[in-house]
matplotlib code that plots the C-alpha trace (Angstrom):
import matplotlib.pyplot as plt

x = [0.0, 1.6, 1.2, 3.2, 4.7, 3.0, 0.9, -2.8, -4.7, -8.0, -7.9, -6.3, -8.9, -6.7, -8.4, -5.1, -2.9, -2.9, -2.1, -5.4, -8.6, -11.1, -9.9, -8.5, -8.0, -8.8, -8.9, -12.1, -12.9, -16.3, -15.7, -12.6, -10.2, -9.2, -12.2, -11.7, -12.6, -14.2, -14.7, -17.2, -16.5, -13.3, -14.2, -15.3, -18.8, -21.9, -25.6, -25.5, -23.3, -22.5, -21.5, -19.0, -18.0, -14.0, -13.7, -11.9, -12.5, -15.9, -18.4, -21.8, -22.4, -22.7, -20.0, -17.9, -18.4, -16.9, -14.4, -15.3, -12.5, -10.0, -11.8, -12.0, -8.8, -7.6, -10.1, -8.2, -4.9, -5.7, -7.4, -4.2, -2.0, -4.0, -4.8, -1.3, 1.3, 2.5, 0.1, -1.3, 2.5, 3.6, 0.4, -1.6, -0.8, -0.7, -4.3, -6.1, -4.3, -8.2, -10.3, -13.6, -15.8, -15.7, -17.3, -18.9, -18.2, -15.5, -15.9, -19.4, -22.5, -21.5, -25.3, -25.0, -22.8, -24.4, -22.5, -23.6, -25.4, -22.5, -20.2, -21.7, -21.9, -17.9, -17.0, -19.4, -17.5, -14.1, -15.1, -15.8, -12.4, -10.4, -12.4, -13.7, -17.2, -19.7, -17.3, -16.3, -19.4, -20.2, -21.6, -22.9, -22.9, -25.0, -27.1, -30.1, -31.2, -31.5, -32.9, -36.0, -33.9, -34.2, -30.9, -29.5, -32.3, -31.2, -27.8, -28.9, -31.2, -27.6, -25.9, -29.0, -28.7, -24.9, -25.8, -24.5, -25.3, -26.8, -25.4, -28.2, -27.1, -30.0, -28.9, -32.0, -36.0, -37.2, -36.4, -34.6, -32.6, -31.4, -31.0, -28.7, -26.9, -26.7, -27.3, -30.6, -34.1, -36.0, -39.4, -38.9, -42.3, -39.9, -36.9, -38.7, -39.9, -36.3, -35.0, -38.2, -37.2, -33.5, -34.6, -37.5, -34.3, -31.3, -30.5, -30.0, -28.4, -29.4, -26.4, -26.6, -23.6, -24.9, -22.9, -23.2, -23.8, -23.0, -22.7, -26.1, -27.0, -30.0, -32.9, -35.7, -37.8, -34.9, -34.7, -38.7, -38.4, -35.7, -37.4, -40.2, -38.6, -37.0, -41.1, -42.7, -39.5, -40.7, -38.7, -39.4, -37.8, -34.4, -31.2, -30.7, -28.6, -25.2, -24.8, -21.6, -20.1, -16.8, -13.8, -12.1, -12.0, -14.7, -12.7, -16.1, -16.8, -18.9, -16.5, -16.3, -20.0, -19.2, -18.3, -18.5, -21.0, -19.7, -20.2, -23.0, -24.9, -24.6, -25.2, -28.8, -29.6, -29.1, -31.0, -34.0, -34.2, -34.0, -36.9, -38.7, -37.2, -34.2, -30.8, -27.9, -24.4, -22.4, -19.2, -18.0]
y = [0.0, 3.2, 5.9, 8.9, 10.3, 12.8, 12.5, 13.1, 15.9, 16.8, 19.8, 17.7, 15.6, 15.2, 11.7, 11.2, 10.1, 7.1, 7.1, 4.7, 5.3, 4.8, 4.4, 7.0, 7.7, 10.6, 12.3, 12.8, 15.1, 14.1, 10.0, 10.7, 8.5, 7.3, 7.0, 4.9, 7.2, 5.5, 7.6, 6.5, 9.4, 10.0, 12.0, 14.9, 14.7, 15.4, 16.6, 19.1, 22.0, 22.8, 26.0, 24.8, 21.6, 21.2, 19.5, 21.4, 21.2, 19.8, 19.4, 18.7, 15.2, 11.6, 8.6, 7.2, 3.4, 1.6, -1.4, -3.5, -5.6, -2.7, -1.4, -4.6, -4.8, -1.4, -1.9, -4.8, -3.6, -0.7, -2.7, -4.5, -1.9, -0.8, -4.1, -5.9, -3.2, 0.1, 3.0, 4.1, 4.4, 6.0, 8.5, 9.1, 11.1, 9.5, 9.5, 9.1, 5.6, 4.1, 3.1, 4.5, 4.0, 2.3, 5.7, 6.2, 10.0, 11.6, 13.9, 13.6, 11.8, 8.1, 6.7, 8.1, 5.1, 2.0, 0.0, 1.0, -1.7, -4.0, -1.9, -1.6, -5.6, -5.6, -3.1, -5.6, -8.7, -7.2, -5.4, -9.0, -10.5, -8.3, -9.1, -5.4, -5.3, -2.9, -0.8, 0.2, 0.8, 1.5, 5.2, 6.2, 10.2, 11.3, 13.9, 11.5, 12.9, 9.5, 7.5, 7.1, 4.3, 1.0, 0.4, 3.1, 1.9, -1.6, -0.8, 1.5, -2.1, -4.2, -1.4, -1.5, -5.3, -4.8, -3.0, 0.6, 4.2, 6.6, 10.2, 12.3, 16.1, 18.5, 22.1, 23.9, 23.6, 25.5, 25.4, 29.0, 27.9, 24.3, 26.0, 28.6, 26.3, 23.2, 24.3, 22.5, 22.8, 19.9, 20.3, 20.1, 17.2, 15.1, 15.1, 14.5, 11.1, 10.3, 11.1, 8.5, 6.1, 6.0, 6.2, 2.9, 0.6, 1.9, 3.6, 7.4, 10.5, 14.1, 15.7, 19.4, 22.2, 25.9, 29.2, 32.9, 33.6, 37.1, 38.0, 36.8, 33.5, 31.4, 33.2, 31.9, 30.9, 29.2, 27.0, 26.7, 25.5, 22.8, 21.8, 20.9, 18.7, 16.3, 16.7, 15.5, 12.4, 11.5, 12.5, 8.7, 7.3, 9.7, 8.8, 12.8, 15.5, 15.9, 19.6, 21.3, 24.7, 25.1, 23.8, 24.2, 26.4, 26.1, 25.0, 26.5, 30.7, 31.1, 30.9, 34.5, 34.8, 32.0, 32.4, 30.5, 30.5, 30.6, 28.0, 29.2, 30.4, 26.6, 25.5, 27.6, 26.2, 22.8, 23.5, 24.3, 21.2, 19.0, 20.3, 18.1, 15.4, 14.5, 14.1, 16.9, 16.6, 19.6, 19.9, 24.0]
z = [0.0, -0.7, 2.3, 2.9, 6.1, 6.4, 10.1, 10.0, 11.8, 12.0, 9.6, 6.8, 5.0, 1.9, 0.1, -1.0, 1.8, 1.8, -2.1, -2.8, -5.0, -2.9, 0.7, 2.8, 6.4, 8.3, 11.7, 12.9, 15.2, 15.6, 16.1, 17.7, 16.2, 13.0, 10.6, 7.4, 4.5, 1.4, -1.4, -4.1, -5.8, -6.9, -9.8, -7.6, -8.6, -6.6, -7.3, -4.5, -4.2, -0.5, 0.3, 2.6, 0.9, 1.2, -2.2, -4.8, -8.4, -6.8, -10.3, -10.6, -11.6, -10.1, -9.1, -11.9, -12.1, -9.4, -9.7, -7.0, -6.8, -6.4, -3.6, -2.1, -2.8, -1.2, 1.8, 2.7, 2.7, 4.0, 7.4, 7.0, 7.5, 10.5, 12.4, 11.5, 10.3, 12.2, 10.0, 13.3, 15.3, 12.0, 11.2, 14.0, 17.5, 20.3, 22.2, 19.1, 17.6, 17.4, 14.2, 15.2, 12.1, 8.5, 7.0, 2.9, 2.8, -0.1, -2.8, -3.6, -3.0, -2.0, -2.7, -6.6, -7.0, -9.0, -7.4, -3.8, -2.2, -3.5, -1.9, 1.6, 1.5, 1.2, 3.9, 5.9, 4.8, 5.8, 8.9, 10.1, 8.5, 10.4, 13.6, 14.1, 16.1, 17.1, 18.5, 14.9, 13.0, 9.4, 8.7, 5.7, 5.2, 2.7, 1.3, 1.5, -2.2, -3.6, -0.7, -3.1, -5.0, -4.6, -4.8, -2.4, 0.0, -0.3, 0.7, 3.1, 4.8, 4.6, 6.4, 9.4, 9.4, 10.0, 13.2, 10.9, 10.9, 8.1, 9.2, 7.1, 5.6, 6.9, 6.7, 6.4, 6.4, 3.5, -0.3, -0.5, 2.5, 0.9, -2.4, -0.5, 1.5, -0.5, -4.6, -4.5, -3.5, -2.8, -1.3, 2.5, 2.8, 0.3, 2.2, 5.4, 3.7, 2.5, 6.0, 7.5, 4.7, 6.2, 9.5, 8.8, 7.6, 10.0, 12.9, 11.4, 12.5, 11.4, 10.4, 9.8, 9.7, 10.7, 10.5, 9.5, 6.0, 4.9, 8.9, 9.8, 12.1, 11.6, 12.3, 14.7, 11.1, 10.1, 12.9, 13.1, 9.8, 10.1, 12.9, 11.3, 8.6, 11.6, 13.8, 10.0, 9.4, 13.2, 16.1, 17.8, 14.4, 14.4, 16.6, 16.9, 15.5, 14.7, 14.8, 13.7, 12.6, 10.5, 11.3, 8.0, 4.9, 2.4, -1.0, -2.9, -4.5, -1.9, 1.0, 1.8, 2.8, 5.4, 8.8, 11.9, 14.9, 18.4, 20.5, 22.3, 19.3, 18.0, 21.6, 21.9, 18.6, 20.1, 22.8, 20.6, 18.7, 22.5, 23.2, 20.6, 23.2, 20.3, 21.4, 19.8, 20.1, 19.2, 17.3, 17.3]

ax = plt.figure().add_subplot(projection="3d")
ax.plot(x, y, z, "-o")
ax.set_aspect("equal")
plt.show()
């Protein structure tokens, strides 16, 4: 496998560390620990456009066709290197030398893969092989734009029954603010029912990012309104939120109209959404 030395941090999600195609390691400040990157789209391609999205050269498109074997192939090695070799005395600081998650997240939309479903059942098969448990789960982090599909559900049903996670993108509650904030705008009933048809087949995590834009926070509508998507997917149904601010420089035009919350801003926001009885955990 080639790697370089270079040691990983959390600000550094370069897919290319570990010199592979579709496997990559990062730090992740919100696991805490390794996370095993794979990256169904190393063409840079997505059908949302995220303001903040740290891809550059990100295009508007969907996942190339996958070879299979090659990222079973790389997915092996790479475990390899971790459970047998000395990647994490060579890469990682000490304190943080833990896999904490097989994760689909890269340069685009994972579930726009063909190949999906397939690809979930190998990161099952060698999760077991390299006698990883529940204490290293698989995550999917996704837009949740294509959870309409059988296939992507399908995948979505293997990943519950391996005990997994679906981490669901949620940044706003109406159509101008998704189309803002993300480059699209769905209608806000239709995601709800993509996030209850995630939530109906595995354990699923809202996973929103909130910030100024142009200098102004979320107003109170804003919030009413995202709030509102998670009350109509079903509160009961939903794991909670993941709620996070920036950490690191968007790599998109629209980067100067970003800036961060404090803490306590994203911390009252979090308070808001408990009261619908959900969980929140906050990442500044």
């Amino acid at each position: 496998m080639a790697s370089s030395d270079r040691q990983l941090t959390i600000r550094n999600h370069d897919r290319d560390l570990a010199g592979l195609t579709y496997v990559y390691p990062v730090l992740s400040r919100r696991a805490g620990g390794v996370s095993v990157g794979i990256n169904l789209n190393p063409n840079n391609a997505c059908n949302w456009h995220c303001a903040y999205c740290q891809v550059p050269g990100l295009v508007r498109g969907s996942a190339p066709r996958i070879d299979l074997a090659q990222l079973e192939a790389e997915l092996a090695g790479f475990l390899d290197a971790l459970v047998n070799g000395d990647y994490l005395e060579r890469h990682v600081p000490e304190g943080l030398r833990q896999v904490r998650d097989i994760a689909f997240s890269g340069n685009g939309e994972p579930t726009s893969a063909a190949e999906f479903a397939d690809a979930v059942g190998i990161a099952v098969r060698l999760r077991t092989r390299f006698g990883f448990g529940a204490e290293v789960p698989l995550r999917l982090i996704t837009n949740g734009s294509l959870m309409g599909q059988a296939g992507v559900r399908e995948g979505v049903r293997r990943l519950g029954e391996a005990g997994g996670e679906v981490w669901f993108k949620l940044d706003a509650g109406t159509r101008a603010g998704m189309r803002r904030i993300n480059g699209v705008g769905p209608d806000p009933d239709a995601v709800a029912r993509r996030l209850q048809a995630s939530a109906e087949r595995c354990t699923t995590w809202v996973q929103t990012c909130m910030f100024r834009w142009d200098g102004q926070a979320p107003s109170d509508a804003d919030i009413a309104a995202y709030v509102a998507v998670l009350e109509k997917a079903g509160i009961e149904r939903l794991a909670g939120v993941l709620l996070y601010g920036i950490a690191r420089p968007s790599m998109q035009p629209e980067a100067p109209r970003l800036s961060p919350l404090t803490e306590a801003e994203l911390e009252a926001i979090a308070e808001r959404i408990r009261k619908t009885g959900l969980t929140v955990r906050v990442s500044p």
